[in-house]
DRENDO-851925 format. One record per atom (N, C-alpha, C, CB): residue number from 1; atom name; x, y, z. Coordinates in nm, 3 decimals. Each point is the difference from the previous one (the first is absolute). Glycine has a CB too. Layout:
<marmis>
pos,site,u,v,w
NUM,CA,X,Y,Z
...
</marmis>
This chain:
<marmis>
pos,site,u,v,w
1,N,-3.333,-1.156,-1.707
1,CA,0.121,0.014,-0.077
1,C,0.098,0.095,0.070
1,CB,-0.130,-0.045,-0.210
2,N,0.034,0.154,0.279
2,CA,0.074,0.128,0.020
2,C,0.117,-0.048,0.142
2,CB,-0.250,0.194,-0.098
3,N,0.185,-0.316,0.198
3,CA,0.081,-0.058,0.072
3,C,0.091,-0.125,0.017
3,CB,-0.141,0.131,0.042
4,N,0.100,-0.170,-0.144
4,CA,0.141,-0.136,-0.116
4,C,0.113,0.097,0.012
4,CB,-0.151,-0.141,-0.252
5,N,0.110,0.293,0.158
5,CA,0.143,0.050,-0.029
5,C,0.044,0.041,0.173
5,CB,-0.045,0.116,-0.303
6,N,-0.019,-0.065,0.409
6,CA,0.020,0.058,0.088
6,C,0.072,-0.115,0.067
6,CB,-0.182,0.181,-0.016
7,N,0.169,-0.313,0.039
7,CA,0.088,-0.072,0.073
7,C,0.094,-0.073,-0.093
7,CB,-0.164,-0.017,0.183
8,N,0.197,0.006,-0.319
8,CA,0.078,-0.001,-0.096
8,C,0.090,0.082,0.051
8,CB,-0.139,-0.054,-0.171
9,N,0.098,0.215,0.187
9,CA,0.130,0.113,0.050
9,C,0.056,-0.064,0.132
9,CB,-0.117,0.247,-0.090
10,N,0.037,-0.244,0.153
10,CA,0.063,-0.021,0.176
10,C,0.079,-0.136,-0.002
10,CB,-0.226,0.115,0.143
11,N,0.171,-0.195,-0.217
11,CA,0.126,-0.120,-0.025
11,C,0.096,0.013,-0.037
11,CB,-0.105,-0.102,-0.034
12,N,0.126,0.203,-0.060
12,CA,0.112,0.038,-0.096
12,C,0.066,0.063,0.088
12,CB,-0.093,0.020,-0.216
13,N,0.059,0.084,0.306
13,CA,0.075,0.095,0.108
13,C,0.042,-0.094,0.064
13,CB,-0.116,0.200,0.026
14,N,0.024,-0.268,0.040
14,CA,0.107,-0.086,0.130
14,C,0.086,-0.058,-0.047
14,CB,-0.139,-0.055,0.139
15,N,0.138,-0.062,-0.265
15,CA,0.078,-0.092,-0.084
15,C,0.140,0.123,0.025
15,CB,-0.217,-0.162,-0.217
16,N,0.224,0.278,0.155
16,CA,0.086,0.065,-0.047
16,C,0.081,0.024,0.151
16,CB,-0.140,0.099,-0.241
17,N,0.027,-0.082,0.352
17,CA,0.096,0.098,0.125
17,C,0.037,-0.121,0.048
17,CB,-0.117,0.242,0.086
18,N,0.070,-0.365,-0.101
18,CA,0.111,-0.114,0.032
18,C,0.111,-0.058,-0.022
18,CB,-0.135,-0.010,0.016
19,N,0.153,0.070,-0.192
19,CA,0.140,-0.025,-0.052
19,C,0.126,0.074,0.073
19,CB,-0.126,-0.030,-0.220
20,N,0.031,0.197,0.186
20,CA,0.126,0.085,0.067
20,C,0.046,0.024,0.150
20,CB,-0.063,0.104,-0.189
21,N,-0.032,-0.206,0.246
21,CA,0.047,-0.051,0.175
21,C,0.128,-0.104,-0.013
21,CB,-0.280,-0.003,0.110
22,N,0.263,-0.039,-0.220
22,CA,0.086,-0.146,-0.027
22,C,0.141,0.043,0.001
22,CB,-0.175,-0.125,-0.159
23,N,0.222,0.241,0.025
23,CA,0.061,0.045,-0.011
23,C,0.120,0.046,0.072
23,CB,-0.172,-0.012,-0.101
24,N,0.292,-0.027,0.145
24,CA,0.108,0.031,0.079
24,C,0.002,0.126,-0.005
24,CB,0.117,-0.182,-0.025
25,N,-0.004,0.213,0.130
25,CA,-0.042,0.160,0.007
25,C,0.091,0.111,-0.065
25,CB,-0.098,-0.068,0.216
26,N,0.112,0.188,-0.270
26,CA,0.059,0.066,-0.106
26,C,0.080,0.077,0.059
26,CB,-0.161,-0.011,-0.148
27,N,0.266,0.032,0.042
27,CA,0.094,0.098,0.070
27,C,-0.024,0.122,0.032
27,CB,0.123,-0.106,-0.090
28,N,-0.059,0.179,0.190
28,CA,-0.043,0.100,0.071
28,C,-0.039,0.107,-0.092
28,CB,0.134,-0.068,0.187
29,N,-0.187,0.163,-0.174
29,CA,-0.009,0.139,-0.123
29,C,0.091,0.112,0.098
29,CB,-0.304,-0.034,-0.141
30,N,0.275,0.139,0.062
30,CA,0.150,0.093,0.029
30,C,0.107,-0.057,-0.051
30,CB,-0.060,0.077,0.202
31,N,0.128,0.053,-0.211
31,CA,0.155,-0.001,-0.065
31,C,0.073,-0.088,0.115
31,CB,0.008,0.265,-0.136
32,N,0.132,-0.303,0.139
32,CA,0.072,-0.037,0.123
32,C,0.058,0.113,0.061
32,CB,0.047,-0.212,-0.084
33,N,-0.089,0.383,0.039
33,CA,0.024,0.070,0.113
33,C,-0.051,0.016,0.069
33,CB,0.076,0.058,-0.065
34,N,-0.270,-0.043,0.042
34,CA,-0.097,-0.036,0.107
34,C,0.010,-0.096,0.071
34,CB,-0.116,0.081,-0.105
35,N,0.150,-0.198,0.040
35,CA,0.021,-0.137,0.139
35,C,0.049,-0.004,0.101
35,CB,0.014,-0.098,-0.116
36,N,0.128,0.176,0.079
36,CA,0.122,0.036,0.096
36,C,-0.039,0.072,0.103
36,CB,0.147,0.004,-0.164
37,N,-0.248,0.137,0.112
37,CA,-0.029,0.078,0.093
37,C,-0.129,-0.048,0.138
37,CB,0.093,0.165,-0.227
38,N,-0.160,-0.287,0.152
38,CA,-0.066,0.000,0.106
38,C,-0.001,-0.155,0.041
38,CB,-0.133,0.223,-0.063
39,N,0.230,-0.310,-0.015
39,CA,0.058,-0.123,0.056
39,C,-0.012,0.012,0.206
39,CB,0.203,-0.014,-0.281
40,N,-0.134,0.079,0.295
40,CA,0.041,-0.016,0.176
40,C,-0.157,0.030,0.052
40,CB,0.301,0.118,0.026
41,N,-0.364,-0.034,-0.075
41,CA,-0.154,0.024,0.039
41,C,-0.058,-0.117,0.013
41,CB,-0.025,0.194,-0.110
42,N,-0.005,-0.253,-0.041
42,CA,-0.031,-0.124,-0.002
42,C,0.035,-0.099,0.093
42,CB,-0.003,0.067,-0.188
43,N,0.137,-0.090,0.233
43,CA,0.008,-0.087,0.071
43,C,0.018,0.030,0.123
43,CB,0.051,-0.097,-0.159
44,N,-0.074,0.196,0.203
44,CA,-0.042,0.077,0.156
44,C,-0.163,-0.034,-0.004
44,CB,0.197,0.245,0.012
45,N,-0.268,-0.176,-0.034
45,CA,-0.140,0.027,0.003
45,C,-0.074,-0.087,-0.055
45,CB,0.041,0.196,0.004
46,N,-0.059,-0.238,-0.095
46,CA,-0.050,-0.097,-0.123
46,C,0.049,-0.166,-0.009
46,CB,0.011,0.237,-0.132
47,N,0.102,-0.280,0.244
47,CA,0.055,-0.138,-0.018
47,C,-0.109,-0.098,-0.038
47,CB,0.178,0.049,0.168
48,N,-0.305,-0.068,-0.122
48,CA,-0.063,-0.103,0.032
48,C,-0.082,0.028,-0.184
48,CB,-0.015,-0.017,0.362
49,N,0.023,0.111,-0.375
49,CA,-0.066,0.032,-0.173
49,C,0.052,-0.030,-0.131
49,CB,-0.064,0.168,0.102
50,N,0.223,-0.170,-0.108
50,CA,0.094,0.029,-0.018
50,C,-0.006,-0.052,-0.153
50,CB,0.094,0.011,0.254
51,N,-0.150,-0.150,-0.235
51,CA,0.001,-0.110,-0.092
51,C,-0.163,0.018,-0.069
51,CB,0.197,-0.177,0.159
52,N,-0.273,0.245,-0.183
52,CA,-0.149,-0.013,0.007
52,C,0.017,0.123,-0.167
52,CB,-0.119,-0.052,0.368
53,N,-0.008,0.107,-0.418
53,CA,0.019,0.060,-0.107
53,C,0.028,0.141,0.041
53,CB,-0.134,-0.161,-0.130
54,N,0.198,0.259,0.054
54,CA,0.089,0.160,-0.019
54,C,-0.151,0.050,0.097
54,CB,0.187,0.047,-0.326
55,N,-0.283,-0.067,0.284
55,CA,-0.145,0.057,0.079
55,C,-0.030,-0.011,0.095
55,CB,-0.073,-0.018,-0.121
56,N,0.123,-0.046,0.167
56,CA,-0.024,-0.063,0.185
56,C,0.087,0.051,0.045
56,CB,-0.076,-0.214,0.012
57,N,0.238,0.200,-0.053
57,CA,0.114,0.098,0.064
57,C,-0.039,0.112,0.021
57,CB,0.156,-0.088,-0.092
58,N,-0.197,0.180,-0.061
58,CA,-0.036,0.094,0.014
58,C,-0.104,0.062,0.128
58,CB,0.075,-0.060,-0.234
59,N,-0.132,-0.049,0.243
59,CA,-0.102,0.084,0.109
59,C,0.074,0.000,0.096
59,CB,-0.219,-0.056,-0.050
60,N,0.277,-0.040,0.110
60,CA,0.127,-0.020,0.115
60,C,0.039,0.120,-0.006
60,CB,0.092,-0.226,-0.019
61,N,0.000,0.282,-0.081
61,CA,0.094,0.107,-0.002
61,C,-0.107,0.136,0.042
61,CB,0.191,-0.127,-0.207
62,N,-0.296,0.123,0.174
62,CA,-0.100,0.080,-0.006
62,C,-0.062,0.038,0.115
62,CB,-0.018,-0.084,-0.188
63,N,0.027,-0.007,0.241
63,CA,-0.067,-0.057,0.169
63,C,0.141,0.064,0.138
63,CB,-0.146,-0.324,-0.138
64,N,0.262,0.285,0.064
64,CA,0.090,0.067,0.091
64,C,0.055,0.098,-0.053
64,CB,0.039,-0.171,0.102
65,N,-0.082,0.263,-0.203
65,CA,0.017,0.113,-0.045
65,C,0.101,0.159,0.096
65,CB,-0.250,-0.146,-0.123
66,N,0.179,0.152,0.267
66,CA,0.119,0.092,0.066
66,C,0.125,-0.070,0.025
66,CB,-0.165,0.129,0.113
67,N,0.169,-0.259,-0.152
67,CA,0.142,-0.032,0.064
67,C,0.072,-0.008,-0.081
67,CB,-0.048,-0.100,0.155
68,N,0.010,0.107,-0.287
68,CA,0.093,-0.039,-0.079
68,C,0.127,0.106,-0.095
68,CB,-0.213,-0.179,0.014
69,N,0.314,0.142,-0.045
69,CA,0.087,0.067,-0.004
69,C,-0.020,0.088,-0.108
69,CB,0.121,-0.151,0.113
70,N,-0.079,0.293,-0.145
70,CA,0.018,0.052,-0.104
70,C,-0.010,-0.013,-0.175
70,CB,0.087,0.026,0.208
71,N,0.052,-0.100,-0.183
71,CA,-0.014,-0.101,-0.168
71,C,-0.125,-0.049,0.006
71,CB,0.236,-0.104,-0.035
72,N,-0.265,0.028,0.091
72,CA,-0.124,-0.084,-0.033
72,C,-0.176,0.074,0.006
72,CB,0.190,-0.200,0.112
73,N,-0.188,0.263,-0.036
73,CA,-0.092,0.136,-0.005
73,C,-0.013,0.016,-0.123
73,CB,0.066,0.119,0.184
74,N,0.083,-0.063,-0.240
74,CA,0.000,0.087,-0.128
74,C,-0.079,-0.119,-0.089
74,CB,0.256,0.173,0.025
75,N,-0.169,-0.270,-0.065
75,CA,-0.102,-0.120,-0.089
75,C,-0.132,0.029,-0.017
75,CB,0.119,-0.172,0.087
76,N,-0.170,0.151,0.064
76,CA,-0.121,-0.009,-0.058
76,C,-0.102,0.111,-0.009
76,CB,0.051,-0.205,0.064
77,N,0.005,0.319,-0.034
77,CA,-0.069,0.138,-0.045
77,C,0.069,0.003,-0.097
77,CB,-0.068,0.131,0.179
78,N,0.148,-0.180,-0.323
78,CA,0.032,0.041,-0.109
78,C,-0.058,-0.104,-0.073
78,CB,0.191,0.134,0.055
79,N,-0.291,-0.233,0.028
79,CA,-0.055,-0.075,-0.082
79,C,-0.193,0.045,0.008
79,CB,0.248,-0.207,0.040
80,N,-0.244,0.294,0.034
80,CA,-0.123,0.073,0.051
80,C,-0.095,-0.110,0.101
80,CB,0.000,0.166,-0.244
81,N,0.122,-0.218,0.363
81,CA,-0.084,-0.089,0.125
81,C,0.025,0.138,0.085
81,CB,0.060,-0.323,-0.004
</marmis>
């Protein structure tokens, strides 16, 4: 019984992480003053990411972290990256 329910769950998980693959992709988070500030970052450093989810940028932005400009620094140490 105890493994009916156990692959009952894991069906249910995958079923579920397949929908939200499906799912088009969402608008950016941050205000549009954060965007602004690290818009040119983004599309300096990050082009090829650009389009992918805020989490993957993020690591981008994260990944080229000394280069990036001020404003955008600030972002994401006021978001505690």
């Amino acid at each position: 019984m105890r493994k009916f329910f156990l692959v009952l769950t894991l069906l249910s998980l995958s079923a579920s992480t397949g929908a939200i693959a499906e799912q088009p992709p969402q608008q950016r988070s941050g205000t549009p003053e954060e965007q602004r500030a690290c818009a040119h970052d983004v599309q300096k450093y990050c082009r090829a990411v650009m389009n992918e989810s805020d989490l993957t940028v993020l690591a981008c932005l994260q990944k080229n972290r000394p280069k990036l400009n001020s404003a955008c620094n600030q972002v994401l140490v006021s978001h505690g990256q």
